[in-house]
One Martini backbone bead per residue (centre of mass of N, CA, C, O) as a GRO file, in nm:
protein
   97
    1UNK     BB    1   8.382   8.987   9.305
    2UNK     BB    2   8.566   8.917   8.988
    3UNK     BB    3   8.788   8.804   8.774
    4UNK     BB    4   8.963   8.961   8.511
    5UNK     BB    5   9.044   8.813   8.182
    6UNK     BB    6   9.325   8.911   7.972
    7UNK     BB    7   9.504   9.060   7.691
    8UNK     BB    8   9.813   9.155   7.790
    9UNK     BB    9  10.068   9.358   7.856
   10UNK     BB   10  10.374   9.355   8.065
   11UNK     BB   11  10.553   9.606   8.140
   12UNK     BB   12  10.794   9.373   8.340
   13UNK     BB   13  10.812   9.261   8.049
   14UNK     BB   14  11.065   9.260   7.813
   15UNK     BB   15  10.915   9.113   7.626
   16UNK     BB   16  10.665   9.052   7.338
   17UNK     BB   17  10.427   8.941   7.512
   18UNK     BB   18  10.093   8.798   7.537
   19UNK     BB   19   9.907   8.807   7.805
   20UNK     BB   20   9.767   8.670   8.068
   21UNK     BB   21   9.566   8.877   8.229
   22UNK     BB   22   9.493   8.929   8.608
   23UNK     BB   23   9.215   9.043   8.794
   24UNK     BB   24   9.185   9.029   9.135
   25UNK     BB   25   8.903   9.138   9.260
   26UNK     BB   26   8.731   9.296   9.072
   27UNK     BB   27   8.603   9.632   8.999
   28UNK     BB   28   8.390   9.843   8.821
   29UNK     BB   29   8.408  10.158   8.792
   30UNK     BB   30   8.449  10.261   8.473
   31UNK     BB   31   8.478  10.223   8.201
   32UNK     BB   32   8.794  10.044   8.159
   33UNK     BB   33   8.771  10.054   8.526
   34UNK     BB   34   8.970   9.917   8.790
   35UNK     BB   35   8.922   9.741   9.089
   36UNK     BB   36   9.251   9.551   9.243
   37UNK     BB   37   9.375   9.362   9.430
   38UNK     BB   38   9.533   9.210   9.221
   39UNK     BB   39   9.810   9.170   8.931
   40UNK     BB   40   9.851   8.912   8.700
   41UNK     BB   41   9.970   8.649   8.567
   42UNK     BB   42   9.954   8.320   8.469
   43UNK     BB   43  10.303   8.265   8.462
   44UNK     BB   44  10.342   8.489   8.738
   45UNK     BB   45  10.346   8.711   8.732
   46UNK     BB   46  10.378   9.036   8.894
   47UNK     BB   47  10.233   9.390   8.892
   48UNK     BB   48  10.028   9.362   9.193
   49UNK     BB   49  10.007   9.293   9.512
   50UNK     BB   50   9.824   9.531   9.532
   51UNK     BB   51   9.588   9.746   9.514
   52UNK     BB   52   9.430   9.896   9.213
   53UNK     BB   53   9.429  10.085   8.942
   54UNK     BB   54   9.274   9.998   8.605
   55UNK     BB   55   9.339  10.089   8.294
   56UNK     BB   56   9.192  10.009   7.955
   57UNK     BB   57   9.350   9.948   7.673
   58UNK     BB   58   9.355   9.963   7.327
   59UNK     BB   59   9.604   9.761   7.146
   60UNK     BB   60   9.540   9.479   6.984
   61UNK     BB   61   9.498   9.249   7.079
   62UNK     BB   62   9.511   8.917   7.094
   63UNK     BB   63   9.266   8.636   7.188
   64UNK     BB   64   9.548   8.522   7.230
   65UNK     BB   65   9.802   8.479   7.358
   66UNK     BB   66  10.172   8.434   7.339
   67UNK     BB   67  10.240   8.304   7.568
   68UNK     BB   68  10.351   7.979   7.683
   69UNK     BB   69  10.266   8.000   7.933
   70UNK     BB   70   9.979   8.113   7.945
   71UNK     BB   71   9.916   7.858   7.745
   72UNK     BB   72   9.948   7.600   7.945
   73UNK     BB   73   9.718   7.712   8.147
   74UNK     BB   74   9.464   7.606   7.982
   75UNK     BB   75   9.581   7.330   8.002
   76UNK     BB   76   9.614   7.024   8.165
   77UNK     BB   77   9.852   6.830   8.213
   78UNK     BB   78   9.710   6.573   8.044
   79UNK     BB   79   9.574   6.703   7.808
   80UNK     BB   80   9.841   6.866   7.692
   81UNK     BB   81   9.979   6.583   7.619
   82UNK     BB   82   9.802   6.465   7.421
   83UNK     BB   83   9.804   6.694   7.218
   84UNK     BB   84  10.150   6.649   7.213
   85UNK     BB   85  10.115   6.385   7.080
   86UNK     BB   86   9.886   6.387   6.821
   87UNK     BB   87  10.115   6.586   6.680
   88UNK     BB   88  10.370   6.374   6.666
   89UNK     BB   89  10.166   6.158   6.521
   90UNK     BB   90  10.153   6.366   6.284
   91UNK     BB   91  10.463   6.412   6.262
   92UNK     BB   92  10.515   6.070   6.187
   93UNK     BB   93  10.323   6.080   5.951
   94UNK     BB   94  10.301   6.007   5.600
   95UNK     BB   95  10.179   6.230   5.363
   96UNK     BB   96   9.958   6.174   5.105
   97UNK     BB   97   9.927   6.281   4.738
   0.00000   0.00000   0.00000
């Protein structure tokens, strides 16, 4: 069993956006349909604690979630900052035309 993540919506997430879904110890029982042990997002939400069946829908779903915080686990504590310096460094450099 090994887990499968997805970019999808939390149904019990009032936001807009689309989240890093983990299938957590997921077994595909017949094409886009999952027995997972747990379903949680990347930034924490809790979809199922419980074991469950899970339907895959093609929703439109964009390749990189849109939550910052789903966003944020994608890169190390470390990296994150290194980023976010070369951003604010770039955005304090002014560009000559």
């Amino acid at each position: 069993m090994a887990d499968v993540r997805i970019v999808a919506k939390a149904m019990n997430d009032l936001a807009d956006d689309w989240h890093w879904v983990l299938l957590v110890a997921a077994t595909e029982v017949e094409p886009r349909v999952f027995h997972a042990v747990r379903v949680r997002t990347a930034c924490g939400i809790t979809i199922s604690g419980e074991p469950r069946i899970v339907r895959l829908f093609d929703m439109g779903a964009p390749e990189t979630p849109t939550c910052p915080r789903c966003l944020e686990r994608e890169f190390s504590p470390g990296l994150r900052a290194a980023i976010n310096e070369a951003i604010e460094q770039g955005e304090r450099t002014p560009v000559q035309v």
